[in-house]
mmCIF file of the N, C-alpha and C atoms, coordinates in Angstrom:
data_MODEL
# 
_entry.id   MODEL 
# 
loop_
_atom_site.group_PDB 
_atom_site.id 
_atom_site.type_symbol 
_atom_site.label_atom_id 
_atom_site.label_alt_id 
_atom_site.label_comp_id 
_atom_site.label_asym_id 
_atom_site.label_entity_id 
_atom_site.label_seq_id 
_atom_site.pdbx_PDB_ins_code 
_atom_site.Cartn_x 
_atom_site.Cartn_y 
_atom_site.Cartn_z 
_atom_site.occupancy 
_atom_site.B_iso_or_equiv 
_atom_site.pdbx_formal_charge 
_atom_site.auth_seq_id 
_atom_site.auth_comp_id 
_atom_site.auth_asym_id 
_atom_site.auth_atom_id 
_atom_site.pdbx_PDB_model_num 
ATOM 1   N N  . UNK A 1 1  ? 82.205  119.270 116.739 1.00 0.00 ? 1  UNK A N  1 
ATOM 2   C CA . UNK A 1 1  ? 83.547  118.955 116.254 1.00 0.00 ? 1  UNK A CA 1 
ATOM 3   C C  . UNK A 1 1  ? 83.834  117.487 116.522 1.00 0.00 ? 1  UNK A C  1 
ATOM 4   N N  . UNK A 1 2  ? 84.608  116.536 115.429 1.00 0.00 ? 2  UNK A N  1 
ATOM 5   C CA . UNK A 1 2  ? 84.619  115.463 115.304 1.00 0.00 ? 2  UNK A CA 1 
ATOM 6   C C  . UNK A 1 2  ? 86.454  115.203 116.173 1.00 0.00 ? 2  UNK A C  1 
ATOM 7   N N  . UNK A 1 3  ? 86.523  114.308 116.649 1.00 0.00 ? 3  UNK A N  1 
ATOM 8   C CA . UNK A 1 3  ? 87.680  114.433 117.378 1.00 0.00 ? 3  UNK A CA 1 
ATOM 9   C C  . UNK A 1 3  ? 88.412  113.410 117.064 1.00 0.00 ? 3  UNK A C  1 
ATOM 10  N N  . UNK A 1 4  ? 89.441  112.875 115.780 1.00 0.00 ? 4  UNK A N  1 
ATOM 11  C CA . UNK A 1 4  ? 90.008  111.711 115.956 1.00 0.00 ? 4  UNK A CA 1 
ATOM 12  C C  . UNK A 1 4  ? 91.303  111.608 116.473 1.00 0.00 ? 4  UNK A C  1 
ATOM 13  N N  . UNK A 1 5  ? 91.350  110.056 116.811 1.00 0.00 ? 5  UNK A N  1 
ATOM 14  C CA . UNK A 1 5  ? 92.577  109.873 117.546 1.00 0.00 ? 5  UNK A CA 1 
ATOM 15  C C  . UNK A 1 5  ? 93.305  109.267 116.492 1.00 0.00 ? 5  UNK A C  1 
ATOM 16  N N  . UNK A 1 6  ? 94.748  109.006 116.755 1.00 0.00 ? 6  UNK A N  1 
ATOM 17  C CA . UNK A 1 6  ? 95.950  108.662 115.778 1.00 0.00 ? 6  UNK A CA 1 
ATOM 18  C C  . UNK A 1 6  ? 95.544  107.764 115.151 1.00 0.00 ? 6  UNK A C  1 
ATOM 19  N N  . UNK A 1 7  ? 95.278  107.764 114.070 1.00 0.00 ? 7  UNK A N  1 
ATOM 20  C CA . UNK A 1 7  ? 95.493  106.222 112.782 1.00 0.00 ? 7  UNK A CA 1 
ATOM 21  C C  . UNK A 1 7  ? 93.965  105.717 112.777 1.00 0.00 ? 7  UNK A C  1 
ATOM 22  N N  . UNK A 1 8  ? 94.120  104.752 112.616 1.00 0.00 ? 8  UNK A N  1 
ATOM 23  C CA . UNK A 1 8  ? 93.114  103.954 111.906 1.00 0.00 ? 8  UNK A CA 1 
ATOM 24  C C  . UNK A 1 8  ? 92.291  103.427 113.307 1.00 0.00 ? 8  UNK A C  1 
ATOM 25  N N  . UNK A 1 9  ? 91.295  103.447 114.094 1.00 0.00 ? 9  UNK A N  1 
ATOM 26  C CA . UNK A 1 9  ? 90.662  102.992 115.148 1.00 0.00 ? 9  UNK A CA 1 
ATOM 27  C C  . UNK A 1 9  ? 89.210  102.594 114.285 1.00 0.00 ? 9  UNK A C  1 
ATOM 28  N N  . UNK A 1 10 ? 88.075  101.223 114.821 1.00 0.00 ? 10 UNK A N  1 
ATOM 29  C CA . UNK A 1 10 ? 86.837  101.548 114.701 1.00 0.00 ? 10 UNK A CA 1 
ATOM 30  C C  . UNK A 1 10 ? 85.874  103.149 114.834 1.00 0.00 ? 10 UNK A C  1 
ATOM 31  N N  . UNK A 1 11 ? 86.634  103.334 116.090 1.00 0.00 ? 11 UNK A N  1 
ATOM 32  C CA . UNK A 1 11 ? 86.233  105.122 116.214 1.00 0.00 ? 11 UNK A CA 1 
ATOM 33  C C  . UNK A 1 11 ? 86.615  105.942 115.317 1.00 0.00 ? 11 UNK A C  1 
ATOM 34  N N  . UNK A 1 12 ? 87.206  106.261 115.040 1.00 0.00 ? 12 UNK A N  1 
ATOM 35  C CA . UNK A 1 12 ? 87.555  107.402 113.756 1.00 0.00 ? 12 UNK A CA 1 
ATOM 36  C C  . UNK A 1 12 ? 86.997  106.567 112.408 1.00 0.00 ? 12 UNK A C  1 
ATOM 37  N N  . UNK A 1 13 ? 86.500  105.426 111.844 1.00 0.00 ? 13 UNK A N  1 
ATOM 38  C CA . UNK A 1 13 ? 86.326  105.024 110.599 1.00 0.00 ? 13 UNK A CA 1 
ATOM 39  C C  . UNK A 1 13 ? 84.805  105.452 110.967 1.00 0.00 ? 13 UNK A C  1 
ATOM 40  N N  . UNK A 1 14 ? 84.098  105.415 112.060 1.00 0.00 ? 14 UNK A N  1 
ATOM 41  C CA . UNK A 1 14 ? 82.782  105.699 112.434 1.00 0.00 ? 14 UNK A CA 1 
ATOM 42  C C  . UNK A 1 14 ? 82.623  107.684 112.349 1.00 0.00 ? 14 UNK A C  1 
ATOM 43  N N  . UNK A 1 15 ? 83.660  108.291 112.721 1.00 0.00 ? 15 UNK A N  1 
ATOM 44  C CA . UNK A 1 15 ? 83.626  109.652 112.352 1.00 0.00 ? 15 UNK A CA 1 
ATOM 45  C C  . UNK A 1 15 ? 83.895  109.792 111.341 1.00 0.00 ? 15 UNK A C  1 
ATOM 46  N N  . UNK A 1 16 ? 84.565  109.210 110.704 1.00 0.00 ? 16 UNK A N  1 
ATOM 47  C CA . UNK A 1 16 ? 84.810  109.453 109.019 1.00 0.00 ? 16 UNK A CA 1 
ATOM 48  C C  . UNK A 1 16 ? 83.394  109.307 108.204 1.00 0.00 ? 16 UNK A C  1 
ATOM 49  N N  . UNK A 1 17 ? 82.601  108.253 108.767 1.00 0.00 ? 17 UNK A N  1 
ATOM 50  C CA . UNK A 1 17 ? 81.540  107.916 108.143 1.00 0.00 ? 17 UNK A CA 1 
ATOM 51  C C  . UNK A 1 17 ? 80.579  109.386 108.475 1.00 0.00 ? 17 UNK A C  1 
ATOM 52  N N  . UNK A 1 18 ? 80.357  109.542 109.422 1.00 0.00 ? 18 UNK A N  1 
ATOM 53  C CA . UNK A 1 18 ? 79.444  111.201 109.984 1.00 0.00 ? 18 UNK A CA 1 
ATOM 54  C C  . UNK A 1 18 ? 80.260  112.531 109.219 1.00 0.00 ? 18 UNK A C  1 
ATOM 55  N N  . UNK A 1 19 ? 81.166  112.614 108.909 1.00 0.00 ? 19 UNK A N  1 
ATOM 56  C CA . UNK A 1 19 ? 82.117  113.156 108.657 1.00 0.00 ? 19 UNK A CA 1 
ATOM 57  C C  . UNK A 1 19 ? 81.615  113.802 106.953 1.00 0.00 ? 19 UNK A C  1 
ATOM 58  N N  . UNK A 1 20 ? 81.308  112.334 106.537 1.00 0.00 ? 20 UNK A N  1 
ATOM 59  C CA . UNK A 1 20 ? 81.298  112.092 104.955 1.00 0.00 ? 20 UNK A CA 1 
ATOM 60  C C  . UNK A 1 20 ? 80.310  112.085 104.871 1.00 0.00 ? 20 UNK A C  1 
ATOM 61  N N  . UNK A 1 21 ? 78.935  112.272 105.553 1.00 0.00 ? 21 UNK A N  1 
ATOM 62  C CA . UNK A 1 21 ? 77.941  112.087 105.823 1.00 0.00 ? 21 UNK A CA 1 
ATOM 63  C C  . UNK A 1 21 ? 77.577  110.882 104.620 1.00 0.00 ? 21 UNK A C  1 
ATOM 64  N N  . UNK A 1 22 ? 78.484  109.490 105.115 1.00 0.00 ? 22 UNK A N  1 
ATOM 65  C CA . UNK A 1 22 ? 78.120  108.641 103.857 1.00 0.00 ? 22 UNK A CA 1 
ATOM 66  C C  . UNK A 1 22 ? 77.508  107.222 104.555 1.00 0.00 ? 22 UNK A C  1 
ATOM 67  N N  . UNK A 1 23 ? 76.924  106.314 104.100 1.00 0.00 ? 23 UNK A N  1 
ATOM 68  C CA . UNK A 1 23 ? 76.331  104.886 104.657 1.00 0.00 ? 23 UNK A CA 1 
ATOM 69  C C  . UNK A 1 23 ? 77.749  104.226 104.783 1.00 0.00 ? 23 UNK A C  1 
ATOM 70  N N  . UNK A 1 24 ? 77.453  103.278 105.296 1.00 0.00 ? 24 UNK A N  1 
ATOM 71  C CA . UNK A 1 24 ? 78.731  101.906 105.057 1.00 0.00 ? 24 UNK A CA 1 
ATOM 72  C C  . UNK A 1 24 ? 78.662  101.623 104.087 1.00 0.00 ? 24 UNK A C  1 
ATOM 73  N N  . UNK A 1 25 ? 77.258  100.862 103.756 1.00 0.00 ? 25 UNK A N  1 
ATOM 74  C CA . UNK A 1 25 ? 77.363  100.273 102.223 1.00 0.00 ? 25 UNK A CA 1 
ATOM 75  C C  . UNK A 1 25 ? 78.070  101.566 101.057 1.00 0.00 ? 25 UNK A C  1 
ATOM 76  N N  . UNK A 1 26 ? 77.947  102.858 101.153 1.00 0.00 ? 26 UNK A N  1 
ATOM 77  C CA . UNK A 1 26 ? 78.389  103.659 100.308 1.00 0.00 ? 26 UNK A CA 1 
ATOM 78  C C  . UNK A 1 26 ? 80.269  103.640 100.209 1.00 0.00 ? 26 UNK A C  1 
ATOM 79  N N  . UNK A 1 27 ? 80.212  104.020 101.649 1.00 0.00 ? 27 UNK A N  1 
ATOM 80  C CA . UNK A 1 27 ? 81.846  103.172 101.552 1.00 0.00 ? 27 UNK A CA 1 
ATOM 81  C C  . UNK A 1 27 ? 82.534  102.451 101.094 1.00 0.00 ? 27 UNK A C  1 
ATOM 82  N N  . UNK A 1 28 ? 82.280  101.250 101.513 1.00 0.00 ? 28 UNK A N  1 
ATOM 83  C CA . UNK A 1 28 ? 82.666  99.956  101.258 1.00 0.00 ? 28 UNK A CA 1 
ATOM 84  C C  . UNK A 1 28 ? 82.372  99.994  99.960  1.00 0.00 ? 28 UNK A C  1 
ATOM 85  N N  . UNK A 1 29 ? 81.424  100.750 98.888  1.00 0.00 ? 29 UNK A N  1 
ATOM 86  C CA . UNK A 1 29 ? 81.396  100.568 97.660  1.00 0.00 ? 29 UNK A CA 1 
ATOM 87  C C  . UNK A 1 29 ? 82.655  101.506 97.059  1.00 0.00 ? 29 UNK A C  1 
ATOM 88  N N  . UNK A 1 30 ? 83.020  102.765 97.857  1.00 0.00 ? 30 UNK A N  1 
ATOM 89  C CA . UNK A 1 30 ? 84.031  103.345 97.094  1.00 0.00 ? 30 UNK A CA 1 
ATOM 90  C C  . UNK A 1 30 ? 85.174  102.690 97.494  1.00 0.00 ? 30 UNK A C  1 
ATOM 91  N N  . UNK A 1 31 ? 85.531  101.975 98.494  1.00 0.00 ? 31 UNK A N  1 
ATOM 92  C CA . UNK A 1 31 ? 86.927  101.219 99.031  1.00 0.00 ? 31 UNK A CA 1 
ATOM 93  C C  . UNK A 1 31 ? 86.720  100.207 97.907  1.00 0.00 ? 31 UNK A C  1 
ATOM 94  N N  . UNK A 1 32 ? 85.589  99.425  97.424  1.00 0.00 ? 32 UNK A N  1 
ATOM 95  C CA . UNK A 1 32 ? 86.039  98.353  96.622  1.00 0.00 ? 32 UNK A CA 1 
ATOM 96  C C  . UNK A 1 32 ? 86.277  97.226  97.644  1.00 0.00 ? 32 UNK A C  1 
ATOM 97  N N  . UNK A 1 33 ? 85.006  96.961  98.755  1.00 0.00 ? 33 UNK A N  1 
ATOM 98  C CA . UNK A 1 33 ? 85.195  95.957  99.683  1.00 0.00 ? 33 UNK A CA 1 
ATOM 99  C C  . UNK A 1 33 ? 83.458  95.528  99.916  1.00 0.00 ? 33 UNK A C  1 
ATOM 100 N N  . UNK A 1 34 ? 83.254  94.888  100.426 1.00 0.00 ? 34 UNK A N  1 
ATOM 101 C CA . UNK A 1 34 ? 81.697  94.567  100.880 1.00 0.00 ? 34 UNK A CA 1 
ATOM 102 C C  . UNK A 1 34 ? 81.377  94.690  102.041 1.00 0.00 ? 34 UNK A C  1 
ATOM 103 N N  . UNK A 1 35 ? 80.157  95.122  102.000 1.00 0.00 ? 35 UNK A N  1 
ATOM 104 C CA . UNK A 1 35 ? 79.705  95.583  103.130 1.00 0.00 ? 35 UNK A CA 1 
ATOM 105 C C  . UNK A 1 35 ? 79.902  94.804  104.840 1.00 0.00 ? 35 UNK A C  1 
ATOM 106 N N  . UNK A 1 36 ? 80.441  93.737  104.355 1.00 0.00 ? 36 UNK A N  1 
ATOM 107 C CA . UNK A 1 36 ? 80.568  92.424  105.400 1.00 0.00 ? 36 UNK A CA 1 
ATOM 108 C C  . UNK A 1 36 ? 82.051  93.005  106.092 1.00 0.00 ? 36 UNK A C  1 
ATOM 109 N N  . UNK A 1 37 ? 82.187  93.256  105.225 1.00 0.00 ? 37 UNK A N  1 
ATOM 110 C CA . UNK A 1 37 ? 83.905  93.171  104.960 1.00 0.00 ? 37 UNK A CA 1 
ATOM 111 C C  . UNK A 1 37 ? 84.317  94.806  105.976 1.00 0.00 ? 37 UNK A C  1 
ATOM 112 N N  . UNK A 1 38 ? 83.289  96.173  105.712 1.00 0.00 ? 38 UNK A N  1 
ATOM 113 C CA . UNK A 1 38 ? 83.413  97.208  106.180 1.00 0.00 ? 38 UNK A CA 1 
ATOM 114 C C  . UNK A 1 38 ? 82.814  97.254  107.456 1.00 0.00 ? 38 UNK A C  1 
ATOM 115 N N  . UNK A 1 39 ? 81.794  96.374  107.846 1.00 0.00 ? 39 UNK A N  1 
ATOM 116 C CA . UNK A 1 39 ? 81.592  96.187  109.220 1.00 0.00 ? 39 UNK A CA 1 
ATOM 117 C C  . UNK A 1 39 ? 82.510  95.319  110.364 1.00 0.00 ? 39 UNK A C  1 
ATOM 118 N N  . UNK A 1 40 ? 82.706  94.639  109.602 1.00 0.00 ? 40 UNK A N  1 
ATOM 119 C CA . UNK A 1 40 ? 84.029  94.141  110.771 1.00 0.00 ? 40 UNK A CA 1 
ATOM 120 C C  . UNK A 1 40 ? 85.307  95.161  110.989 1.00 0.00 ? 40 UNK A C  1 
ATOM 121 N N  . UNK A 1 41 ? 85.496  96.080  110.075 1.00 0.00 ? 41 UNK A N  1 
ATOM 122 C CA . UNK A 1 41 ? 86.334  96.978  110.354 1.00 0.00 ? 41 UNK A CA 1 
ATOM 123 C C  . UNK A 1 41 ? 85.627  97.711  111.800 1.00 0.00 ? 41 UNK A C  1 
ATOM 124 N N  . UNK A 1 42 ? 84.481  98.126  111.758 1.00 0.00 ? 42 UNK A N  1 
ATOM 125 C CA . UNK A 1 42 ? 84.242  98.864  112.935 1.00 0.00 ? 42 UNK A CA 1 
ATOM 126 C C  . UNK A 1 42 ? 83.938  98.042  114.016 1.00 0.00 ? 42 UNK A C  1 
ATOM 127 N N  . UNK A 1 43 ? 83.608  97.009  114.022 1.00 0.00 ? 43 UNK A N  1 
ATOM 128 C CA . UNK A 1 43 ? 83.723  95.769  115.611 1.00 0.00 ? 43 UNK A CA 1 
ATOM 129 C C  . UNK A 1 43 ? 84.583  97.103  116.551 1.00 0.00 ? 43 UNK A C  1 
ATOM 130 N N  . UNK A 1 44 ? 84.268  97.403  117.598 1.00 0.00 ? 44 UNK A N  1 
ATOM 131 C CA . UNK A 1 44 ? 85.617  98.079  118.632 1.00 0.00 ? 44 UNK A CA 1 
ATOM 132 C C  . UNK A 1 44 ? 86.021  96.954  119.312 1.00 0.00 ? 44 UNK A C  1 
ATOM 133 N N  . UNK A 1 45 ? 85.268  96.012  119.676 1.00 0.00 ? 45 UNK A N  1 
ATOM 134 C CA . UNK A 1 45 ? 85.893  94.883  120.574 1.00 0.00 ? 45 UNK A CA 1 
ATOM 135 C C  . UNK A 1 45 ? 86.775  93.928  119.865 1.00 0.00 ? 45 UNK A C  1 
ATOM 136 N N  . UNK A 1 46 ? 88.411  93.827  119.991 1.00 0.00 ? 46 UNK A N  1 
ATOM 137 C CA . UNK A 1 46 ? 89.256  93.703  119.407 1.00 0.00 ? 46 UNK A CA 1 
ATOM 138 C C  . UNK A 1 46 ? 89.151  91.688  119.642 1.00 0.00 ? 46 UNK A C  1 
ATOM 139 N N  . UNK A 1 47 ? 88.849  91.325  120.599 1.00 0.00 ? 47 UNK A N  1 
ATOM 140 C CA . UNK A 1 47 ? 88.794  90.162  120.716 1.00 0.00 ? 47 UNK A CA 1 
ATOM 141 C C  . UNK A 1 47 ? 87.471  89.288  120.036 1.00 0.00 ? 47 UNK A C  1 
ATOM 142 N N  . UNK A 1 48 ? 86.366  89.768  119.488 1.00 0.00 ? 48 UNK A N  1 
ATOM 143 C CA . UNK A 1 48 ? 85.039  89.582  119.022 1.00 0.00 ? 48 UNK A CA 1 
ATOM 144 C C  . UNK A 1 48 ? 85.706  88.963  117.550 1.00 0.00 ? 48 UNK A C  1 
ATOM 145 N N  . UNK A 1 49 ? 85.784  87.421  117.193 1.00 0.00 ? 49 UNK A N  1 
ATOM 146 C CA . UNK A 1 49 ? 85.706  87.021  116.323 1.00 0.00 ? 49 UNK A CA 1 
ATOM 147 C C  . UNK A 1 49 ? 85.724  88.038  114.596 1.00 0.00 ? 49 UNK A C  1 
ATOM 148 N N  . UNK A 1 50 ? 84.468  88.551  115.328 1.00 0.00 ? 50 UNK A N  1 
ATOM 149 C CA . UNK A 1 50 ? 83.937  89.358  113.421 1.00 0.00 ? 50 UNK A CA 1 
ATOM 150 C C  . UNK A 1 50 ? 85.153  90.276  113.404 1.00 0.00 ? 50 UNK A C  1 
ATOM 151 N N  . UNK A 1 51 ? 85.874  90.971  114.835 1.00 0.00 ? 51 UNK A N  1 
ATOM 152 C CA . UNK A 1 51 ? 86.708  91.586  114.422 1.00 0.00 ? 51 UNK A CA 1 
ATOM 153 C C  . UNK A 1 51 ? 87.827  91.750  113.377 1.00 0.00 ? 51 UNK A C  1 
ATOM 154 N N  . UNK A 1 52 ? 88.591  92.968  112.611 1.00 0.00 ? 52 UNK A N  1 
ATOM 155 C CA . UNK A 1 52 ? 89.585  93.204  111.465 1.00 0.00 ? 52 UNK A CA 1 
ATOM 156 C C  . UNK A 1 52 ? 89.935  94.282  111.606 1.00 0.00 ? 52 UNK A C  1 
ATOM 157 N N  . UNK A 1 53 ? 91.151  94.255  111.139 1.00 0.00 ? 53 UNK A N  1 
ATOM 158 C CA . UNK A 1 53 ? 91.761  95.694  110.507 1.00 0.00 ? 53 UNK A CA 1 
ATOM 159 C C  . UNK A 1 53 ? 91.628  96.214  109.600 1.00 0.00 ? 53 UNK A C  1 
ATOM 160 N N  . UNK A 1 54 ? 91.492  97.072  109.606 1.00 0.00 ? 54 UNK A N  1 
ATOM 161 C CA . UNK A 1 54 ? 91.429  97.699  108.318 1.00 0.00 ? 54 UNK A CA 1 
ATOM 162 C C  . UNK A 1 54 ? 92.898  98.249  108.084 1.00 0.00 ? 54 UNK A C  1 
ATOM 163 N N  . UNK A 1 55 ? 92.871  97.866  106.652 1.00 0.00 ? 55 UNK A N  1 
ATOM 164 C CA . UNK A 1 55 ? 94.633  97.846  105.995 1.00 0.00 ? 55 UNK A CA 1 
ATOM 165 C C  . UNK A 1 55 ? 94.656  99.385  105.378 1.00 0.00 ? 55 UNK A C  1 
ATOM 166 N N  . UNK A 1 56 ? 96.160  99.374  105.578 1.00 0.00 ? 56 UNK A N  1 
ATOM 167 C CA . UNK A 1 56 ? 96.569  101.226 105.812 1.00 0.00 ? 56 UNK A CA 1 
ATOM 168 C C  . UNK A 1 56 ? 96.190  101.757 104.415 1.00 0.00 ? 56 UNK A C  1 
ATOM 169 N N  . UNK A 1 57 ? 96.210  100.714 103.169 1.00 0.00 ? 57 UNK A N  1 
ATOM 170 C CA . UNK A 1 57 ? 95.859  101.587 101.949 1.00 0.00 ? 57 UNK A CA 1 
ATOM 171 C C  . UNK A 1 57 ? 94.416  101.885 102.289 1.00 0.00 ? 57 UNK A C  1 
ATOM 172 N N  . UNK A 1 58 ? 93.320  101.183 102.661 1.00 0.00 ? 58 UNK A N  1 
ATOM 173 C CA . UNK A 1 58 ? 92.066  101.441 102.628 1.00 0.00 ? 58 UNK A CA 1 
ATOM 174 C C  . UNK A 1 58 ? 92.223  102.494 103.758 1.00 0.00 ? 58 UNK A C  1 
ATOM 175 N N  . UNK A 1 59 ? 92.590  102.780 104.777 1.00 0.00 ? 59 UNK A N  1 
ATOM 176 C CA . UNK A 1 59 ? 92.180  104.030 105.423 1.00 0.00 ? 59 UNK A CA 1 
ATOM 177 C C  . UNK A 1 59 ? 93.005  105.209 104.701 1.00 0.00 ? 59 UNK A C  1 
ATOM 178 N N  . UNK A 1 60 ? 94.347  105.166 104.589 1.00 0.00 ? 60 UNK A N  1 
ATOM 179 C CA . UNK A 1 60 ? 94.709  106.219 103.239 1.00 0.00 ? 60 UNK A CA 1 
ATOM 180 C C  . UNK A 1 60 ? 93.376  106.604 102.206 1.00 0.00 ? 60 UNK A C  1 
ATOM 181 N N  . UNK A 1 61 ? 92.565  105.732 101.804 1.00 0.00 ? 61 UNK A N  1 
ATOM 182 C CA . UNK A 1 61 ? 91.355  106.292 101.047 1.00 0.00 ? 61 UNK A CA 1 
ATOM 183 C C  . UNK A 1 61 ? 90.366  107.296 101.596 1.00 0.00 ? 61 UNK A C  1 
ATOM 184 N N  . UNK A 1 62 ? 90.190  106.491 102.800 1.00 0.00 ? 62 UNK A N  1 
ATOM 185 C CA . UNK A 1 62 ? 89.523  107.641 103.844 1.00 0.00 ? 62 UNK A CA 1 
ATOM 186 C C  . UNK A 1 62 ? 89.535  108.540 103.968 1.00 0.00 ? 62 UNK A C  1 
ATOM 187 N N  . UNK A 1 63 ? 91.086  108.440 104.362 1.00 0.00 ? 63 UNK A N  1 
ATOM 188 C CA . UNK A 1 63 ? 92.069  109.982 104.195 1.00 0.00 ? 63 UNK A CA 1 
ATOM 189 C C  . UNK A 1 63 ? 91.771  110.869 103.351 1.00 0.00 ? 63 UNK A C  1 
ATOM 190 N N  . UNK A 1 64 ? 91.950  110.227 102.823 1.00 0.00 ? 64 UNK A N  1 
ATOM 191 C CA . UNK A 1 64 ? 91.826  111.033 101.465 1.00 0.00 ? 64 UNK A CA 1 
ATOM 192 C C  . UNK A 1 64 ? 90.409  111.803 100.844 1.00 0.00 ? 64 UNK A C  1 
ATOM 193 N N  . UNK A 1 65 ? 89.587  110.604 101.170 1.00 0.00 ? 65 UNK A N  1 
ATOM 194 C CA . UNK A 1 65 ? 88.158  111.520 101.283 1.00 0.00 ? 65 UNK A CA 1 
ATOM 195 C C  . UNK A 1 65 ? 87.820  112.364 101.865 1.00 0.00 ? 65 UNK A C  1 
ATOM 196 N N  . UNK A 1 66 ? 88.245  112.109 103.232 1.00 0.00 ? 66 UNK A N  1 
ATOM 197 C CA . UNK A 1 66 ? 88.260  113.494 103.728 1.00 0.00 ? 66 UNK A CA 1 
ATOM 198 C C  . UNK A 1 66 ? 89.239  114.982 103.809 1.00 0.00 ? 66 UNK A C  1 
ATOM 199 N N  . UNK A 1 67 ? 89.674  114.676 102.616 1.00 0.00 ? 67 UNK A N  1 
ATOM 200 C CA . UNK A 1 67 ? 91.174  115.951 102.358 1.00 0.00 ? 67 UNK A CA 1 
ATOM 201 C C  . UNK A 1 67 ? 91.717  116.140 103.851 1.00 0.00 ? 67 UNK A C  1 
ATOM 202 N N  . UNK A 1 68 ? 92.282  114.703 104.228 1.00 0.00 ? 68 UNK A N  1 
ATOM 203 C CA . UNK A 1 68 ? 93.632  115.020 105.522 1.00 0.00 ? 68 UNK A CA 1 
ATOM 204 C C  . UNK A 1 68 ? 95.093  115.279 105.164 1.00 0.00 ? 68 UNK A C  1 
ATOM 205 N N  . UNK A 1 69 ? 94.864  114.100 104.019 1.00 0.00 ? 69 UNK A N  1 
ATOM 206 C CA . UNK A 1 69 ? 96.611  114.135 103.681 1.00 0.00 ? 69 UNK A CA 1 
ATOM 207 C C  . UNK A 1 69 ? 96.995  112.753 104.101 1.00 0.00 ? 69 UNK A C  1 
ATOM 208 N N  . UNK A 1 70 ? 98.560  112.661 104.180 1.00 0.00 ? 70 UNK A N  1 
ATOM 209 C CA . UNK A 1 70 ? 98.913  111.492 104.236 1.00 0.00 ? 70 UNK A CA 1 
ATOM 210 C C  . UNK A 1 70 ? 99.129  111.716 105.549 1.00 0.00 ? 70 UNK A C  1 
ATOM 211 N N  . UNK A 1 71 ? 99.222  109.636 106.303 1.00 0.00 ? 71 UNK A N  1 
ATOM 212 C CA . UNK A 1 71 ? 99.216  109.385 107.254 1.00 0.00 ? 71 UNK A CA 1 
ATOM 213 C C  . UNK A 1 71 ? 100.734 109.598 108.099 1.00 0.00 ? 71 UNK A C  1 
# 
C-alpha cells in the first residue's frame, strides 16, 4: 500500500509514478513538460538549486490519473 501525504510533495509525485506504473519521461510527456522540467519536481531537498514546484494544475493531472478527485 502506497501511502500519500497531503498535496503535492516530491514523495507522493514518486508514488504516483509506481502507482501509474509509468517512467518520468512518460509523464512529463502526458503533463506537456520535459523531462528536465519533471525531475526537478522530485529534487526532495528543497534548498538544492535544481529544486521546483510543481504547480497545482499539473498535480491536479496526476490526480486525476490516478482517479483521486479534486484536491
Amino acid at each position: 500500500m502506497l501511502n500519500f501525504e497531503v498535496g503535492y510533495t516530491p514523495t507522493n509525485l514518486r508514488l504516483a509514478l509506481a502507482r501509474l506504473s509509468m517512467t518520468q519521461s512518460a509523464l512529463a510527456h502526458l503533463l506537456g513538460v520535459s523531462d528536465r522540467t519533471l525531475r526537478q519536481w522530485l529534487v526532495e531537498d528543497l534548498e538544492v538549486i535544481g529544486h521546483r514546484d510543481m504547480p497545482l494544475k499539473q498535480w491536479r493531472k496526476v490526480l486525476e490519473l490516478l482517479e483521486v478527485g479534486e484536491v
